[in-house]
C-alpha positions as CSV (number, residue, x, y, z in Angstrom):
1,X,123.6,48.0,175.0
2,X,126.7,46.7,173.3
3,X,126.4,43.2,174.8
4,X,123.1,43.4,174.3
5,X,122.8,43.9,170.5
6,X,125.7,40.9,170.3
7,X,123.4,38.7,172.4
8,X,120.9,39.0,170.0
9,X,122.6,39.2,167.1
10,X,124.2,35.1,168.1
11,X,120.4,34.2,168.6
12,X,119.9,35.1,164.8
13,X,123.2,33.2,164.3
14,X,124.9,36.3,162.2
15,X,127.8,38.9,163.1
16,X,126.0,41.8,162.7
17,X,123.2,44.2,161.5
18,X,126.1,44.5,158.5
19,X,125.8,40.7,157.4
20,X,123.0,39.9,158.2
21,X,121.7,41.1,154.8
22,X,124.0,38.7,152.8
23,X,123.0,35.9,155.1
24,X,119.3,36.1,154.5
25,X,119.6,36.7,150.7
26,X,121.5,33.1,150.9
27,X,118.4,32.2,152.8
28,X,116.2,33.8,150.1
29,X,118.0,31.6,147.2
30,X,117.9,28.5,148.6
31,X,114.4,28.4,149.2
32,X,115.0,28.2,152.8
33,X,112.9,31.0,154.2
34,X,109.5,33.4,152.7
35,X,109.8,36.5,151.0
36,X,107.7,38.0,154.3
37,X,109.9,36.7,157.1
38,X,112.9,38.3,155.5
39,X,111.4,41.5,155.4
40,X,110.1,40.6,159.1
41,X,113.9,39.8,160.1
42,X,115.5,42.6,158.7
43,X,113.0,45.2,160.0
44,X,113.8,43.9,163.6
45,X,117.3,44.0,163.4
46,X,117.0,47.0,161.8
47,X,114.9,48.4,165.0
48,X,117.3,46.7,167.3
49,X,120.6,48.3,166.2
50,X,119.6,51.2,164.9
51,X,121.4,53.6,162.2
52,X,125.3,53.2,162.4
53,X,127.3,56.1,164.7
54,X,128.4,58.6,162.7
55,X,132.0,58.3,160.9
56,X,134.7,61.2,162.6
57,X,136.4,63.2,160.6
58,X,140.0,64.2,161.9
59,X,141.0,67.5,161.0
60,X,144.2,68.7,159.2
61,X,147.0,70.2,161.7
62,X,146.4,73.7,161.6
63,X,147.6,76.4,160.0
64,X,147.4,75.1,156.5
65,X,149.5,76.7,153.9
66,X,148.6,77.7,150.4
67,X,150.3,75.1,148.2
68,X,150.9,72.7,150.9
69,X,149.9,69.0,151.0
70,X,146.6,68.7,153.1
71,X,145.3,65.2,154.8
72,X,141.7,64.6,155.8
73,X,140.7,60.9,157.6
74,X,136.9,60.0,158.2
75,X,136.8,56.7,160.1
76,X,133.9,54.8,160.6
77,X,132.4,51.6,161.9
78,X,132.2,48.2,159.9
79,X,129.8,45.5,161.0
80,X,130.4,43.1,158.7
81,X,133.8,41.9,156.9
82,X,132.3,41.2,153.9
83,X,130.2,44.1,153.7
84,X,131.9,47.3,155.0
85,X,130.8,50.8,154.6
86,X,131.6,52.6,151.7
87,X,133.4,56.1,152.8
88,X,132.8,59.0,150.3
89,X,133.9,62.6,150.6
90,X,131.8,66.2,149.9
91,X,133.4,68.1,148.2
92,X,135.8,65.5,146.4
93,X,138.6,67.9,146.6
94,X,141.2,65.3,145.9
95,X,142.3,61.5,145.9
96,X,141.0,59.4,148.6
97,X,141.7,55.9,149.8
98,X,139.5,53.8,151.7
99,X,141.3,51.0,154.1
100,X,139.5,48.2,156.6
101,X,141.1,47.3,159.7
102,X,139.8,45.5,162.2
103,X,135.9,46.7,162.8
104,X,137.0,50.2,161.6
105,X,137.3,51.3,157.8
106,X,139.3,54.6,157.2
107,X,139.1,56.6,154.3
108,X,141.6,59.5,153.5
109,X,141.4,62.6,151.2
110,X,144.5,64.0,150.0
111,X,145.2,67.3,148.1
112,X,146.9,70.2,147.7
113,X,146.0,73.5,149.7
114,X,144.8,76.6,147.4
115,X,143.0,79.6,148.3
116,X,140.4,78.5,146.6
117,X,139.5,76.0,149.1
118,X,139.4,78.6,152.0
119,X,135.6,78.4,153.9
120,X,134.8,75.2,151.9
121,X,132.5,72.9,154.5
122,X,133.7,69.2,154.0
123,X,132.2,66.4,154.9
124,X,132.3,62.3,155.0
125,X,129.6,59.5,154.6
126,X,130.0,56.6,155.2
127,X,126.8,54.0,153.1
128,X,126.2,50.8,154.6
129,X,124.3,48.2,152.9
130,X,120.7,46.4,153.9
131,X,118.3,44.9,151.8
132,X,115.8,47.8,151.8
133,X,118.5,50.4,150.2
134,X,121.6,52.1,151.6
135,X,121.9,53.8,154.8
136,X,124.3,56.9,155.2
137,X,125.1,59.0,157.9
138,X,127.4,61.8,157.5
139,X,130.0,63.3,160.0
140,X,130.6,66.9,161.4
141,X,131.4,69.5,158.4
142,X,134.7,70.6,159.0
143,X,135.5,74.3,157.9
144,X,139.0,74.7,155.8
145,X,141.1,77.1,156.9
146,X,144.1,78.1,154.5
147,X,146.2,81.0,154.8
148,X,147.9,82.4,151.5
149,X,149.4,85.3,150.6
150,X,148.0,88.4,149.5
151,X,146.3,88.0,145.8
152,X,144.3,90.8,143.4
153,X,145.8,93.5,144.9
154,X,144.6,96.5,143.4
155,X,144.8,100.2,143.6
156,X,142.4,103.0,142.3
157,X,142.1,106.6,142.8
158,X,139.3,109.3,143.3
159,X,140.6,112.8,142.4
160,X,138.8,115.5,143.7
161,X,137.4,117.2,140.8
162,X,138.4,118.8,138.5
163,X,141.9,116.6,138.5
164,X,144.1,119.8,138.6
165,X,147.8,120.0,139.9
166,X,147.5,121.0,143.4
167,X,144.4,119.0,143.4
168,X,143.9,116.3,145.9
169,X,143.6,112.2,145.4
170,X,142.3,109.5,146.9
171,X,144.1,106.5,147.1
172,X,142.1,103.0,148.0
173,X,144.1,100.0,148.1
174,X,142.5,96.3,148.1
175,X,143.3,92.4,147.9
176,X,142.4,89.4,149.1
177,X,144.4,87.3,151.9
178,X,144.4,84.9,154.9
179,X,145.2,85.6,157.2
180,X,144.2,89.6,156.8
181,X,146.4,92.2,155.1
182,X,148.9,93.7,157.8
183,X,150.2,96.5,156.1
184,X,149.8,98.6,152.8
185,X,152.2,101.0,151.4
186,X,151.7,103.4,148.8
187,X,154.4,104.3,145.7
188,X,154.6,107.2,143.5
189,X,156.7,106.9,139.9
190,X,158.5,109.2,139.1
191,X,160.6,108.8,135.6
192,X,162.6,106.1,136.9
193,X,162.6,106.7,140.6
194,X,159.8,105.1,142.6
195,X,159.2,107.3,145.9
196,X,156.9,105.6,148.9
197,X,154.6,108.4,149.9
198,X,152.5,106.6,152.6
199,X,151.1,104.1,153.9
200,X,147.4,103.0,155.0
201,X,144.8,101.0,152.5
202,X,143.1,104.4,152.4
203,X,145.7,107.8,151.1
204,X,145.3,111.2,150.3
205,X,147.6,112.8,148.2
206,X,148.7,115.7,146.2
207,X,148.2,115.9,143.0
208,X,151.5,116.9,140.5
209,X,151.8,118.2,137.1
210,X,153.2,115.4,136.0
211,X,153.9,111.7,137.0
212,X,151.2,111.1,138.8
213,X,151.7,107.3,138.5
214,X,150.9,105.2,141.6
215,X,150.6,101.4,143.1
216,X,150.0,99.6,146.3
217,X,151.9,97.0,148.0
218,X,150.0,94.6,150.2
219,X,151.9,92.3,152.6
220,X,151.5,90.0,155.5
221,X,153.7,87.5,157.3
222,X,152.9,85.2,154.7
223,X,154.1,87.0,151.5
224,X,153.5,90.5,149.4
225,X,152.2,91.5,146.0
226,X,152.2,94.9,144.3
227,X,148.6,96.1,142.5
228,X,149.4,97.1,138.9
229,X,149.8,101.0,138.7
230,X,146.8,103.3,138.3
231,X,147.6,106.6,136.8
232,X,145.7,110.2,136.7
233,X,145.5,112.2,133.4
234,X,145.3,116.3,135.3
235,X,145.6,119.7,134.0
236,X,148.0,122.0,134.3
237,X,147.5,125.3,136.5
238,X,148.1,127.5,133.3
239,X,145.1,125.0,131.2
240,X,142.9,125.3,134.4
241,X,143.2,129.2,134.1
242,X,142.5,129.4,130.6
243,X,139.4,127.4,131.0
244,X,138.3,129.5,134.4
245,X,138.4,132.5,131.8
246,X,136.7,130.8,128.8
247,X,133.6,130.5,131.2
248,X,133.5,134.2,133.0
């Protein structure tokens, strides 16, 4: 097919599909050739060759790092040297370079890995130009994959009510990491001693009279982060009492 379409393209007297646009608006200028057997000439060629294969995207070696530089490379085919495709990137998540070589142009995206980018579908086009309008085609979405550390780590509590002392609590730890949370450990403060009473995203606990102050440490192979603390307001066993006789 390849000899073929280069057969044909020497009986039209052009390089390719790519030039022959430029060649026949030459054509068009100097008077050379109607308005209808350009249309004519390009609608054949256009049938002959066909839409352009579709740029490849190289991936990233894997796995990418949260603040770590990140390269992308979409390369696609150029039919003409004085007309080659023009590469673009979705999403434009950085700076990107486009470079002809040969028949091949190569565009690449560069940036900087952040969490936020994690499940983002990107994608390259490459436009090539003809009379009737650009003609993309687009390449495989690739699906970004970066692993940071744990981040919005959070801990809440669900006392079993009323919040007494001798009551129970249940602790619930959260955050948001790639690749998952590995462990969770739980803290208690007490004045200026901080005890580790368990571990688990989910805890139940005892509640004290006093200093009933807690937070959550997430952590994976990647890094750790501590939740701010979350504390419960109970009442004393004496208070309870008094408040058990108020309402017999």
């Amino acid at each position: 097919m390849t000899r073929f379409k280069s057969a044909a393209f020497a009986d039209m007297g052009v390089q390719s599909l790519g030039c022959l646009a430029p060649t026949l608006q030459l054509v068009v200028i100097k008077g050379l050739l109607a308005q209808r057997s350009i249309i004519d000439a390009v609608a054949n060629a256009q049938k002959l060759v066909g839409l352009p294969d579709a740029p490849h995207l190289t991936a990233p070696k894997e796995p990418v790092l949260e603040g770590t530089p990140v390269e992308l490379g979409c390369s696609a085919p150029s039919y003409c040297d004085t007309h080659p495709p023009t590469v673009t990137w979705t999403p434009a998540l950085g700076l990107s370079t486009q470079l002809q070589q040969d028949d091949t142009v190569t565009s690449t995206l560069t940036f900087n890995a952040s969490h936020l980018h994690h499940g983002n579908n990107v994608s390259c086009t490459a436009a090539y130009y003809i009379p009737s309008g650009d003609k993309t085609v687009t390449s495989t979405r690739y699906q970004l994959s970066i692993s940071y550390a744990p981040r919005n780590t959070s801990a809440v509590g669900s006392p079993c009510l009323p919040a007494r002392e001798g009551g129970c609590l249940n602790l619930t730890c959260s955050s948001h990491a790639n690749p998952a949370v590995s462990a969770v450990t739980w803290y208690r403060i007490h004045g200026e001693t901080i005890l580790k009473i368990g571990s688990g995203s989910s805890l139940s606990i005892q509640l004290w009279n006093a200093n009933n102050v807690f937070f959550c440490e997430a952590r994976h192979d990647i890094g750790t982060e501590k939740s701010d603390v979350f504390k419960v307001d109970i009442q004393a066993a004496d208070a309870c009492k008094q408040t058990e006789d108020m309402e017999n």
